[in-house]
Each structure stands twice: as C-alpha cells, then as structure tokens.
FIKOLZA-1660 file (N, C-alpha, C; in steps of 0.1 Angstrom, whole numbers, plus 5000, padded with zeros to 4 digits):
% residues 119
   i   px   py   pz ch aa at
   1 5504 4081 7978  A  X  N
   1 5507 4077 7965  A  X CA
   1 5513 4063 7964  A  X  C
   2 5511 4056 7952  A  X  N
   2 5514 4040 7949  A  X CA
   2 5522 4047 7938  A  X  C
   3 5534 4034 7941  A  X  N
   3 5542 4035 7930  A  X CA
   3 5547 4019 7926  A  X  C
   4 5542 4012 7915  A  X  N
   4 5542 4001 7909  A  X CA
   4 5559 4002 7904  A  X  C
   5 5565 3994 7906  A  X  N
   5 5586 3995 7897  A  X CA
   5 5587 3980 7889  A  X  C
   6 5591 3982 7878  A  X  N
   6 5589 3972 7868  A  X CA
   6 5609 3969 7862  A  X  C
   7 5611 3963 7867  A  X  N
   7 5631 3959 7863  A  X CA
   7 5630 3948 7864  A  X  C
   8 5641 3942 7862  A  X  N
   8 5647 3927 7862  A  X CA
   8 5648 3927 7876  A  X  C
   9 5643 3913 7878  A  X  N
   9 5641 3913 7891  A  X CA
   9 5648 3897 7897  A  X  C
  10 5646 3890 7884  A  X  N
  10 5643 3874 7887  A  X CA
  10 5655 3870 7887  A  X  C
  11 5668 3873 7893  A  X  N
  11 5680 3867 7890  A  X CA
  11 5686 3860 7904  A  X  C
  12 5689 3852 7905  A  X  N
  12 5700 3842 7918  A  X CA
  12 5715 3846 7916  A  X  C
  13 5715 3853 7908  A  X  N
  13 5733 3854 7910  A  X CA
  13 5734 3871 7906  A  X  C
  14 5728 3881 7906  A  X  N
  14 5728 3893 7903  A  X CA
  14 5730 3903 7919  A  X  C
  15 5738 3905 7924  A  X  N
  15 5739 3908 7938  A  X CA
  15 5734 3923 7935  A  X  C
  16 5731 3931 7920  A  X  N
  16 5733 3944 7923  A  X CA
  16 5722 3951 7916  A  X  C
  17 5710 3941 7910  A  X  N
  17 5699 3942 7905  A  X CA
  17 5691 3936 7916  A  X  C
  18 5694 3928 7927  A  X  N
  18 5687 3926 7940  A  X CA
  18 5691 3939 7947  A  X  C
  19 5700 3946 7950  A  X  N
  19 5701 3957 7962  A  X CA
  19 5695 3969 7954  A  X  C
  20 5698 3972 7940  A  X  N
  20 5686 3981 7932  A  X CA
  20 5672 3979 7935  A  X  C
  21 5672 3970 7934  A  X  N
  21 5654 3969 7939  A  X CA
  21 5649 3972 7952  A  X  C
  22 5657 3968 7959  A  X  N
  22 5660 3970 7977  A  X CA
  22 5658 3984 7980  A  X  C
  23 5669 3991 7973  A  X  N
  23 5675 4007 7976  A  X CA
  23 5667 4016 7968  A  X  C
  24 5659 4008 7959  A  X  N
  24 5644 4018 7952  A  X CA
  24 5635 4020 7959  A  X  C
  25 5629 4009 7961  A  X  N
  25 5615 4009 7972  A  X CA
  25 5624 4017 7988  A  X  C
  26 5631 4008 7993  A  X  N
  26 5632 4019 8005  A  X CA
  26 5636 4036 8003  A  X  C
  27 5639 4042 7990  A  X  N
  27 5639 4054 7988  A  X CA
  27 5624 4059 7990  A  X  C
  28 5619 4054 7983  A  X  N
  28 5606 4061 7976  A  X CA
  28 5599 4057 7986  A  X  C
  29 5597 4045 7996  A  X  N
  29 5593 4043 8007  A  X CA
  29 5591 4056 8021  A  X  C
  30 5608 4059 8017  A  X  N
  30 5609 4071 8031  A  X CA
  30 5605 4087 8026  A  X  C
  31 5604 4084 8014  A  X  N
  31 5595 4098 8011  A  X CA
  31 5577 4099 8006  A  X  C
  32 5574 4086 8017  A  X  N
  32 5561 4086 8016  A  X CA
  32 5552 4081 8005  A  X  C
  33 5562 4074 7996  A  X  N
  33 5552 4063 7983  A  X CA
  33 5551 4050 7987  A  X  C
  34 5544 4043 7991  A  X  N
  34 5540 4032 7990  A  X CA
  34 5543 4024 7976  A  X  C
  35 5552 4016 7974  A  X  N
  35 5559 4009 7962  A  X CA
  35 5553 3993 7959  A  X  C
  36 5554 3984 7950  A  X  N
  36 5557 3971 7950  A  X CA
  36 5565 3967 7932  A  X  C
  37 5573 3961 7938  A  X  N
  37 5578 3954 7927  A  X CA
  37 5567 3945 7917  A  X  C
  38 5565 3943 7909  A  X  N
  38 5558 3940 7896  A  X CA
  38 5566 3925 7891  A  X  C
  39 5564 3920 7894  A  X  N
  39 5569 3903 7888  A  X CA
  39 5567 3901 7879  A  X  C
  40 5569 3898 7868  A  X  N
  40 5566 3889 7853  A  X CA
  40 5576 3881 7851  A  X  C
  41 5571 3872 7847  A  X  N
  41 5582 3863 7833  A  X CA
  41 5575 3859 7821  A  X  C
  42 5572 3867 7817  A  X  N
  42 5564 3863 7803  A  X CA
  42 5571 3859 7793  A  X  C
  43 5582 3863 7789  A  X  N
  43 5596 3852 7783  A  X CA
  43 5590 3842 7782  A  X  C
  44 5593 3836 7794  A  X  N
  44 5597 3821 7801  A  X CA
  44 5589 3816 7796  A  X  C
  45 5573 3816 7799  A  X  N
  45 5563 3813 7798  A  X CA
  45 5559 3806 7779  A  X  C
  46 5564 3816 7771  A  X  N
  46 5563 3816 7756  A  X CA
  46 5572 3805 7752  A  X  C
  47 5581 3794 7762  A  X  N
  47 5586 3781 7755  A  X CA
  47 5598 3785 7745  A  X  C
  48 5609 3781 7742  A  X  N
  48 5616 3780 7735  A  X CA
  48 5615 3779 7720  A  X  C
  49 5606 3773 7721  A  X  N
  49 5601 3769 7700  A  X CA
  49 5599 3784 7700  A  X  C
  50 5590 3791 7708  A  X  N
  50 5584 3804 7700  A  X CA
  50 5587 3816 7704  A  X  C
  51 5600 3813 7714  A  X  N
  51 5609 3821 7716  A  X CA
  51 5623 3828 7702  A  X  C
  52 5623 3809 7700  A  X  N
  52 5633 3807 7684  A  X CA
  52 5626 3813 7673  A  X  C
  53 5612 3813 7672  A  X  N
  53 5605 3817 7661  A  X CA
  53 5604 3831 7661  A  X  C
  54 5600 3837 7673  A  X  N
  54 5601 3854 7672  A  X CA
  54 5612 3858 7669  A  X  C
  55 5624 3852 7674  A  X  N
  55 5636 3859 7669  A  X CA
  55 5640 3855 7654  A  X  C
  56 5639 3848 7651  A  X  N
  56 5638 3844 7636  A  X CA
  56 5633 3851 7625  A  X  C
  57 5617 3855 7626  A  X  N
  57 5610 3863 7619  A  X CA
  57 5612 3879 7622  A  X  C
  58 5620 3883 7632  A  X  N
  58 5620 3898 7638  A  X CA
  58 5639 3898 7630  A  X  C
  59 5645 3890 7636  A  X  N
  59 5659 3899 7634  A  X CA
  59 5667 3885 7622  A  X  C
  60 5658 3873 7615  A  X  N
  60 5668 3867 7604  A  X CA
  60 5679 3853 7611  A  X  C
  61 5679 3848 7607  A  X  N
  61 5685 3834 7603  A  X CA
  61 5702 3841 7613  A  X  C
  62 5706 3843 7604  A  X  N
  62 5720 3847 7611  A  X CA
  62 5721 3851 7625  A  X  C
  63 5714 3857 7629  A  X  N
  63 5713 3868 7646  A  X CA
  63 5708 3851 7654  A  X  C
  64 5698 3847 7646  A  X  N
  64 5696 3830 7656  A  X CA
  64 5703 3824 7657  A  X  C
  65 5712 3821 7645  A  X  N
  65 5725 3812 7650  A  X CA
  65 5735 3816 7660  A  X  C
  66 5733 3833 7661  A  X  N
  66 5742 3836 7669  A  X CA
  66 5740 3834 7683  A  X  C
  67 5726 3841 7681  A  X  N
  67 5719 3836 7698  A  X CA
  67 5718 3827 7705  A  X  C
  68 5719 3811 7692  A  X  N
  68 5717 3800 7701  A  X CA
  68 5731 3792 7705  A  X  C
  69 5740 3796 7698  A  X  N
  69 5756 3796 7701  A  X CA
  69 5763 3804 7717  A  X  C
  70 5760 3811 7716  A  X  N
  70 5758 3820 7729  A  X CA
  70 5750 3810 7740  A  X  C
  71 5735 3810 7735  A  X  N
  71 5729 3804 7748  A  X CA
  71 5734 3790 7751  A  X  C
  72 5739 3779 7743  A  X  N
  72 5738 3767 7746  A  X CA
  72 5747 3767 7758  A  X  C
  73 5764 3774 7757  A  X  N
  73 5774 3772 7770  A  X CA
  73 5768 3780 7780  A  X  C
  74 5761 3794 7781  A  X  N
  74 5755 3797 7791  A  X CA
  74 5746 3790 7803  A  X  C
  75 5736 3782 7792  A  X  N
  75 5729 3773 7796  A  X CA
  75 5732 3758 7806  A  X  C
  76 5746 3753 7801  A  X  N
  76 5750 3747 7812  A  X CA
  76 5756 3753 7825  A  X  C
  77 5762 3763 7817  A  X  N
  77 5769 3768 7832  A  X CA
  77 5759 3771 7843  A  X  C
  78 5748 3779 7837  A  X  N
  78 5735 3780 7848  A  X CA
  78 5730 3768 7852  A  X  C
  79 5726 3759 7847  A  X  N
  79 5726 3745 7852  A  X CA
  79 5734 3745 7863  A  X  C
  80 5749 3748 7863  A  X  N
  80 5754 3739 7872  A  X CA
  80 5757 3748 7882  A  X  C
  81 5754 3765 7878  A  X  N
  81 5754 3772 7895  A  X CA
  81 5743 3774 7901  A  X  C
  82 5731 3769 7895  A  X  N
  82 5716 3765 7905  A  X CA
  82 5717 3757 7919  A  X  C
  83 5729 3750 7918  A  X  N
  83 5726 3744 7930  A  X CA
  83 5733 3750 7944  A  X  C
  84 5744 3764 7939  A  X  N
  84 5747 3779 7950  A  X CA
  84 5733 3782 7951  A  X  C
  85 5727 3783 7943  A  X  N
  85 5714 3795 7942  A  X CA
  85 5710 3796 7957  A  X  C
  86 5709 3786 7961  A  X  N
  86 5700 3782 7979  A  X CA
  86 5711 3788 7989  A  X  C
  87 5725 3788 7989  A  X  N
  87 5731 3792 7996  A  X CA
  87 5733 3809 7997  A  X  C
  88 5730 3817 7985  A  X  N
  88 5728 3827 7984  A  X CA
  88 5712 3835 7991  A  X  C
  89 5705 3826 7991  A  X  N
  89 5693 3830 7997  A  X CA
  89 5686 3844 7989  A  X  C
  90 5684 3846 7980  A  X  N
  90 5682 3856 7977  A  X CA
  90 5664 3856 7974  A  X  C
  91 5661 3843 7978  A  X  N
  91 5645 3842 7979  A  X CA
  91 5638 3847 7991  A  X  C
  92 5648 3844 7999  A  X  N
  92 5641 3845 8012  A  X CA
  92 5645 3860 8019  A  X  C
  93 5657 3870 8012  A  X  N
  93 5659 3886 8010  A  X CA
  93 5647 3892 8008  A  X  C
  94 5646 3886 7994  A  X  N
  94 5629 3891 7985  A  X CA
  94 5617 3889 7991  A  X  C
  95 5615 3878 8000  A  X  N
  95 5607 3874 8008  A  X CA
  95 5601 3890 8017  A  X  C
  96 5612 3889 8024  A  X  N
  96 5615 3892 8036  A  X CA
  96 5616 3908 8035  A  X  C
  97 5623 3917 8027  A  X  N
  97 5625 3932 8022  A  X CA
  97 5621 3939 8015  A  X  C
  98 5612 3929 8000  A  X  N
  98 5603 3934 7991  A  X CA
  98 5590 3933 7991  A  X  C
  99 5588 3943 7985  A  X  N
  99 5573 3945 7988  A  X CA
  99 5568 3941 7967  A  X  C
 100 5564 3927 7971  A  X  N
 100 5561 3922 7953  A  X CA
 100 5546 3920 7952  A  X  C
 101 5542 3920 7937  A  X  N
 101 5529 3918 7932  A  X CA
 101 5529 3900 7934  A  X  C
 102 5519 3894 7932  A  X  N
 102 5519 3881 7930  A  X CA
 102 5531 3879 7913  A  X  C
 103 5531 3869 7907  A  X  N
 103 5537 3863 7896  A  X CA
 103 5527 3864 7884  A  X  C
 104 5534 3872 7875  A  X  N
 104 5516 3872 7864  A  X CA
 104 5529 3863 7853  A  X  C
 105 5522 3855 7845  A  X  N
 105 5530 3848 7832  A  X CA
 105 5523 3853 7823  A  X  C
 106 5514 3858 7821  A  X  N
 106 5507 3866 7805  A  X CA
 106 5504 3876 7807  A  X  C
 107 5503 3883 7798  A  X  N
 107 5501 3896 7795  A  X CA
 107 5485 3899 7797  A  X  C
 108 5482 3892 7796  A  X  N
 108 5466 3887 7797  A  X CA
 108 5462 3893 7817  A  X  C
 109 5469 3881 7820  A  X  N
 109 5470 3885 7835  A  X CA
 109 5472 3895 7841  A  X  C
 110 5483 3903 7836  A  X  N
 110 5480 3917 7840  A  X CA
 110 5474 3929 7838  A  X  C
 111 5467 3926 7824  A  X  N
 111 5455 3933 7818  A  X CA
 111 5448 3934 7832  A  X  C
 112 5447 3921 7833  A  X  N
 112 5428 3914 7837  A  X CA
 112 5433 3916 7854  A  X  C
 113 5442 3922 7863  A  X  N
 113 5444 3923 7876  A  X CA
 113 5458 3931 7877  A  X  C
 114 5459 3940 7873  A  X  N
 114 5470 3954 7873  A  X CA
 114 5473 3958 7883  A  X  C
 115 5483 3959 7889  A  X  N
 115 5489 3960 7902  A  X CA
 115 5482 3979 7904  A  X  C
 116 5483 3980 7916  A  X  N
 116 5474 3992 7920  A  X CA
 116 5482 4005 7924  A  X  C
 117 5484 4009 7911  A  X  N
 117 5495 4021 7913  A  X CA
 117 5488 4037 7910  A  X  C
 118 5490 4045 7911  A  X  N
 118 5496 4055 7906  A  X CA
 118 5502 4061 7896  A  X  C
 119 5515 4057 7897  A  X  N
 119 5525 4054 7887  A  X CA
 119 5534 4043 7886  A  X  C
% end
C-alpha cells in the first residue's frame, strides 16, 4: 500500500513540523506503507498582487489591512533569519530522511502527474 501525506512541509525554522513529517513516514513506513511527502507551493507561485486580490474579494478591505500590517514586520524579520537557514540544515535532513514527490507549483501539475498513492 502507498500512502501520499500532504502538511506544511516547507519551513527553515519549524523544528516540529520537520520531525512530524519524519515521525509520520517512518510510522507508517514500519507498518508496511510505503509513504512520500507531496510538495506544493502553490501560494507562492500566485505572486503577491493576486494573493492581495483574493483576500480582498473573499474576506473585505478591513481583514487586508490587517493582513498586510502583520505581514510587513514578519517579512523582514524572515529576511534577516534566512541567512541561519544553512546552518540549520534542514534541506539536507529532507534530502536525506524523506521520502518527497518532485515540487508541483500549479494545480494544474498535479492534475496532469499525481503522486502515486493509495491514499
């Protein structure tokens, strides 16, 4: 049996959403499923303008202002702990322990080549 796992996956500073992913696959691994983590960033991909736009037309004017007040100081601060990120190594963990799909950025892409599961 295949088992495809679909979570947040894509973080450099999350020590506990990296060992969840870790401590899923090797569970389900020692009970005989064959696993792989599922990569997306389809977010990312959709740009900022039309990231601002869906939240605009879905949740209103007010919820944007609030969201982009929030993200602006976030946004530097991540800026400026990207350059721990390498020290943490958490690419070369994922490398090395997980078992991943390639990187799909559209929705499109995983239509058109769906990771081969089961469940």
């Amino acid at each position: 049996m295949k088992a495809a796992i679909t979570t947040f996956w894509d973080s450099n500073d999350n020590y506990g959403s990296l060992l969840q992913n870790y401590a899923l696959q090797h569970f389900l691994n020692s009970k005989g499923i064959e696993t792989c983590l599922v990569r997306c960033r389809l977010l990312k991909t959709q740009g900022y303008v039309n990231i601002i736009r869906n939240v605009f037309i879905m949740e209103g004017f007010l919820s944007l202002l609030v969201k982009l007040i929030c993200f602006v100081p976030k946004r530097f601060y991540y800026r400026k702990t990207r350059r721990n990120d390498a020290i943490r190594n958490f690419d070369s963990f994922r490398e090395a322990y997980l078992n991943m799909t390639p990187e799909y950025k559209t929705l499109k892409e995983i239509k058109d080549t769906p990771p081969v599961a089961d469940i």
